[in-house]
C-alpha positions as CSV (number, residue, x, y, z in Angstrom):
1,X,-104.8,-36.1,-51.3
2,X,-108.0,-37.3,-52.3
3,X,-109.8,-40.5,-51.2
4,X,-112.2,-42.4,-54.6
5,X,-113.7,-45.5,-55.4
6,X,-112.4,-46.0,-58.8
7,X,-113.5,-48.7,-61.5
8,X,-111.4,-51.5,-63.0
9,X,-111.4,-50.9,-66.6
10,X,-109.2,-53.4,-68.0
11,X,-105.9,-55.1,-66.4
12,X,-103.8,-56.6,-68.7
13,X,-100.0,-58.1,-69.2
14,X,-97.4,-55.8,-70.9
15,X,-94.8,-58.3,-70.0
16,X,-94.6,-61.6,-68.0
17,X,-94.1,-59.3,-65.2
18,X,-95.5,-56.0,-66.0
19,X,-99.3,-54.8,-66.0
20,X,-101.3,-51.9,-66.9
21,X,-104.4,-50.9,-65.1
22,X,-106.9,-48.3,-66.2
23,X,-109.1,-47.1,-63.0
24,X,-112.2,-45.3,-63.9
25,X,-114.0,-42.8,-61.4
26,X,-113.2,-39.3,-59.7
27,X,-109.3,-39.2,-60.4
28,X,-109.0,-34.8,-59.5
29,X,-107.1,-36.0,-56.4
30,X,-104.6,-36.8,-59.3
31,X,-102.8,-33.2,-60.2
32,X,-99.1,-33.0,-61.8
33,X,-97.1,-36.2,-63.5
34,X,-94.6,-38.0,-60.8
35,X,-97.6,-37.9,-58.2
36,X,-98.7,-41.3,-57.2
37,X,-101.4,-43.3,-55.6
38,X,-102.3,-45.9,-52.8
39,X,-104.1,-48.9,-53.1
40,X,-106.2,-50.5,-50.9
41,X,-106.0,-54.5,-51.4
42,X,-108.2,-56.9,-49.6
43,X,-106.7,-58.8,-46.7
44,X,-103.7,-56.2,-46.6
45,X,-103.0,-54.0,-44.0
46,X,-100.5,-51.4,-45.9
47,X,-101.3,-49.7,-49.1
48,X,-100.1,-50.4,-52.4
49,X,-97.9,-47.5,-53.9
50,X,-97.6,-47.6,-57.5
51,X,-97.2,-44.4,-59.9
52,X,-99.3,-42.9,-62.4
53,X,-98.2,-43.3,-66.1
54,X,-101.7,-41.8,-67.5
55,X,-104.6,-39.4,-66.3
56,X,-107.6,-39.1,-68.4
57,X,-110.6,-36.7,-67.5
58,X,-111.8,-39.1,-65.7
59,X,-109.9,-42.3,-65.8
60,X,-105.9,-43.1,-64.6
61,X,-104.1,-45.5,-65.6
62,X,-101.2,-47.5,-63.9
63,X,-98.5,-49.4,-65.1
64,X,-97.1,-52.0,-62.2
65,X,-94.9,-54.7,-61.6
66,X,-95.8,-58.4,-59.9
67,X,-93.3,-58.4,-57.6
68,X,-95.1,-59.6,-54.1
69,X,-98.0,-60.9,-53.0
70,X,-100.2,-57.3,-53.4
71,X,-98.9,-56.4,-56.6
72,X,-100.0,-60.5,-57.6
73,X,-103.4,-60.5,-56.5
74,X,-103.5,-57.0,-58.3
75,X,-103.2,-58.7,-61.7
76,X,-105.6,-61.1,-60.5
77,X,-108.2,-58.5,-60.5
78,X,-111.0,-58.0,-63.4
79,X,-112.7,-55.0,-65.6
80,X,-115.9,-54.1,-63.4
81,X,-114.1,-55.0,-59.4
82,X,-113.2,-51.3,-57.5
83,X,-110.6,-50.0,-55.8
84,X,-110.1,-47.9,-52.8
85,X,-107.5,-45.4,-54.1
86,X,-106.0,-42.5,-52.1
87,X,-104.9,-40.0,-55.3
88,X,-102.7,-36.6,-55.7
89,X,-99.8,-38.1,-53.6
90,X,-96.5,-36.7,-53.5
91,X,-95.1,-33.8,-55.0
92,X,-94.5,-34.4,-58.5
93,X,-92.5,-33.0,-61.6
94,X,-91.7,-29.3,-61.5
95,X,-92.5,-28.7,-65.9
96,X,-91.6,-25.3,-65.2
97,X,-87.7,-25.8,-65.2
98,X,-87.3,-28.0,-68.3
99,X,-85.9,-25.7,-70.6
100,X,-86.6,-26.5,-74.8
101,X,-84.8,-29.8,-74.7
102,X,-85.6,-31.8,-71.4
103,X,-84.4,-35.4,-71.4
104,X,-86.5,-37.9,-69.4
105,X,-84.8,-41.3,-68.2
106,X,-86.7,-44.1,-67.0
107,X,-85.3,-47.9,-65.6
108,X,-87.6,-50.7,-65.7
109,X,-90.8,-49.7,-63.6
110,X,-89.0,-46.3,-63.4
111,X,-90.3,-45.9,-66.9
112,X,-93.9,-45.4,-66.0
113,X,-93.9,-42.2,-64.7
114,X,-92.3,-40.5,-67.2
115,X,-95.1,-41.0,-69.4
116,X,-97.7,-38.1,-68.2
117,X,-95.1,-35.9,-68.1
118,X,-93.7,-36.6,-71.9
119,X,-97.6,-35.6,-73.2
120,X,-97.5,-32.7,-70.9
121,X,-94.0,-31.2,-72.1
122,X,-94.9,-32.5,-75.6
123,X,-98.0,-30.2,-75.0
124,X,-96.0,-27.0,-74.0
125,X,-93.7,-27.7,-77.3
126,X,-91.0,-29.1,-75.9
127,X,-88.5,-31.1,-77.5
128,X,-88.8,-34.2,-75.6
129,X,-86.2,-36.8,-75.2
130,X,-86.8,-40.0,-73.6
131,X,-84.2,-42.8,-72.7
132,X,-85.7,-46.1,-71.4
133,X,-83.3,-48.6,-70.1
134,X,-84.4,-52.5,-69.2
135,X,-82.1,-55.4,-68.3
136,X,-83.5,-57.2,-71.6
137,X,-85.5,-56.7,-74.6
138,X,-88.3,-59.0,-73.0
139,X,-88.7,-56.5,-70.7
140,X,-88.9,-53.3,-72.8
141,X,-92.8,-52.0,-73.0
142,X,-93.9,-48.2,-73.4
143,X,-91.2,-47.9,-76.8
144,X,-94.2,-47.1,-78.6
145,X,-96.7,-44.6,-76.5
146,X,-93.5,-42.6,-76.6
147,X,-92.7,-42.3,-79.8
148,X,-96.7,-41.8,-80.6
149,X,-96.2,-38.6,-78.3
150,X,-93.5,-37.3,-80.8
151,X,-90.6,-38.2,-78.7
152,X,-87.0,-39.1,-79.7
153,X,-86.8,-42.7,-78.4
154,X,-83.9,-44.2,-77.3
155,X,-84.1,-47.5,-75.6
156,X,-81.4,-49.3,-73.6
157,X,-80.5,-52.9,-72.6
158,X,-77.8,-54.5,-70.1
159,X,-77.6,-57.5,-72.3
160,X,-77.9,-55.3,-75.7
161,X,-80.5,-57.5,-77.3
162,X,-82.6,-54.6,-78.1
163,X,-81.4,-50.7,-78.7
164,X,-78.5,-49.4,-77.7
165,X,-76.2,-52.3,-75.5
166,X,-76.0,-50.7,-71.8
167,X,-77.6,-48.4,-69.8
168,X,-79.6,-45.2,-69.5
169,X,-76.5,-42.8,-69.0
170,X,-74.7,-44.5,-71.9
171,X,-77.6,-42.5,-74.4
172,X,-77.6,-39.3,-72.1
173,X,-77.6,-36.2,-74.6
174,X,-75.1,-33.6,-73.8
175,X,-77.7,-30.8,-75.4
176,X,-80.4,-31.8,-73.4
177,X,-81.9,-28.9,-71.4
178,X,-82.9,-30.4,-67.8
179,X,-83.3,-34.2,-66.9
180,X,-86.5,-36.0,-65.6
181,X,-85.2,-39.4,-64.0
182,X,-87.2,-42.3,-62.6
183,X,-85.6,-45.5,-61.4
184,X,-84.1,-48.0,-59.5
185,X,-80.8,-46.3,-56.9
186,X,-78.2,-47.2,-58.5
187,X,-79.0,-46.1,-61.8
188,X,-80.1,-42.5,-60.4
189,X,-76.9,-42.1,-58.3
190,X,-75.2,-42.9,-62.0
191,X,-77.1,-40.1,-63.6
192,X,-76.5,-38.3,-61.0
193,X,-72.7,-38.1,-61.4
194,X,-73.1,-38.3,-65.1
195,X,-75.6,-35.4,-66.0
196,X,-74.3,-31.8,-66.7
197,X,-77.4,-30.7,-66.7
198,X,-79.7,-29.9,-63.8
199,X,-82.5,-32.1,-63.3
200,X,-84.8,-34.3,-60.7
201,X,-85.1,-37.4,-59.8
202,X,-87.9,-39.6,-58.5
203,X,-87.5,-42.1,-55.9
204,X,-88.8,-45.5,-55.6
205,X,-88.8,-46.4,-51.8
206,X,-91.4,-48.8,-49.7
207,X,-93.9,-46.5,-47.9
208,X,-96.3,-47.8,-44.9
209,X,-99.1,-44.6,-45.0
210,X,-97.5,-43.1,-48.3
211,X,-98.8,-39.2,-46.9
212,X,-96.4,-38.9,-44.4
213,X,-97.7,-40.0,-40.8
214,X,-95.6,-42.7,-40.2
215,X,-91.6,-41.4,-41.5
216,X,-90.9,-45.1,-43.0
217,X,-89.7,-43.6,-46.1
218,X,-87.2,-41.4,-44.3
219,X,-84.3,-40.2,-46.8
220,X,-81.4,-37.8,-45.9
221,X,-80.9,-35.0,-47.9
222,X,-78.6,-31.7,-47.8
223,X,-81.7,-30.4,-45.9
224,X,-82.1,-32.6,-43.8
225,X,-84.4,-35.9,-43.6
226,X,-87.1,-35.9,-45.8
227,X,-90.3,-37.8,-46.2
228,X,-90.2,-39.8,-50.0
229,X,-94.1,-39.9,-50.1
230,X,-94.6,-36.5,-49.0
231,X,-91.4,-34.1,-49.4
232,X,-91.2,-36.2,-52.9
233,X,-91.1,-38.2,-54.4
234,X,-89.4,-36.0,-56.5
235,X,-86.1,-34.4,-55.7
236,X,-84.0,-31.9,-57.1
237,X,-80.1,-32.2,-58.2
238,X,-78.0,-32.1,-55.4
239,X,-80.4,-32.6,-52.7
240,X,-80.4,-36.5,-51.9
241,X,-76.9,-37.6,-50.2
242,X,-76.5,-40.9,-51.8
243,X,-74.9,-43.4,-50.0
């Protein structure tokens, strides 16, 4: 973990509810894709989770959703303001486990994540697949930085107005390798029992410190509990008892 003042460098609307950020400043805190980082937002008292779909040399960038009043004023904010961000947090992807044909699959602001780790893969030669699911096509955004990394693209809608009709597990290869998997509970408990594969997921869970201090992301797994923000948020196949 790793404490910066980074930069605003632009903050603009991907959807009507969905931002990207790029932060500008000392990002080494930030390490391996699926780690995440903390904001610190004027007149709140907790942090601001929120994951890490880019990493420059020395700029990150985030992708967010407006759904309270921190994630609000953040897309109220301007090119030029700072940020107090706490960076490297949480464990991250493990790359070396992927296999030739890893399959990554990302809901909504589950998508996000998956990005850094695409280009990294894509980097090592992989054959990357990526399966992005969203309740409508209003919401679908990231289609194309995928696809510009040399992924196979497959996108998914609920309502079918855009891609395949459904959701994530519905366009799950069987060939694929290993699986990456961001999302919302219910859709990784799906993938859960529909992969053959081995794989990780990533959970999404409200944090108070977000490095593990105060146990308010508490999970039970076949080991025991674990900490989301500091055991994970990355977990391995078979380790989270869903309930």
């Amino acid at each position: 973990m790793k404490q910066a003042v980074l930069r605003i460098g632009e903050n603009l609307p991907l959807t009507k509810d969905v931002w990207r950020m790029r932060l500008t400043g000392d990002v080494s805190g930030a390490e391996r894709p699926g780690q995440f980082v903390n904001l610190k937002l004027e007149g709140h008292f907790l942090r601001r989770p929120i994951s890490v779909f880019d990493r420059g040399e020395d700029s990150l960038t985030l992708i967010y959703k407006t759904v309270g009043e921190g994630t609000r004023q953040m897309a109220g904010m301007l090119p030029g303001e700072t940020l107090d961000v706490l960076t490297g947090l949480g464990n991250g992807y493990d790359l070396s486990r992927s296999g030739p044909r890893p399959v990554l699959l990302g809901g909504g602001v589950g998508v996000p994540p998956l990005y850094w780790l695409a280009r990294e893969l894509r980097g090592q030669g992989k054959e990357v697949r990526a399966v992005l699911g969203f309740n409508r096509r209003e919401e679908v955004f990231a289609e194309e930085e995928f696809r510009a990394l040399g992924c196979g693209v497959t996108v998914t809608t609920a309502d079918g107005s855009w891609g395949t009709p459904g959701f994530v597990t519905d366009a799950l290869p069987e060939d694929a390798t290993y699986f990456y998997a961001c999302g919302p509970v219910p859709m990784l408990r799906a993938v859960d029992r529909a992969a053959r594969m081995e794989g990780e997921f990533s959970l999404e869970e409200r944090m108070g410190c977000g490095f593990g201090a105060c146990m308010g992301c508490t999970v039970s797994t076949a080991g025991g509990p674990k900490r989301v923000c500091r055991e994970g948020p990355v977990f391995r196949k078979g380790e989270i008892a869903w309930t």
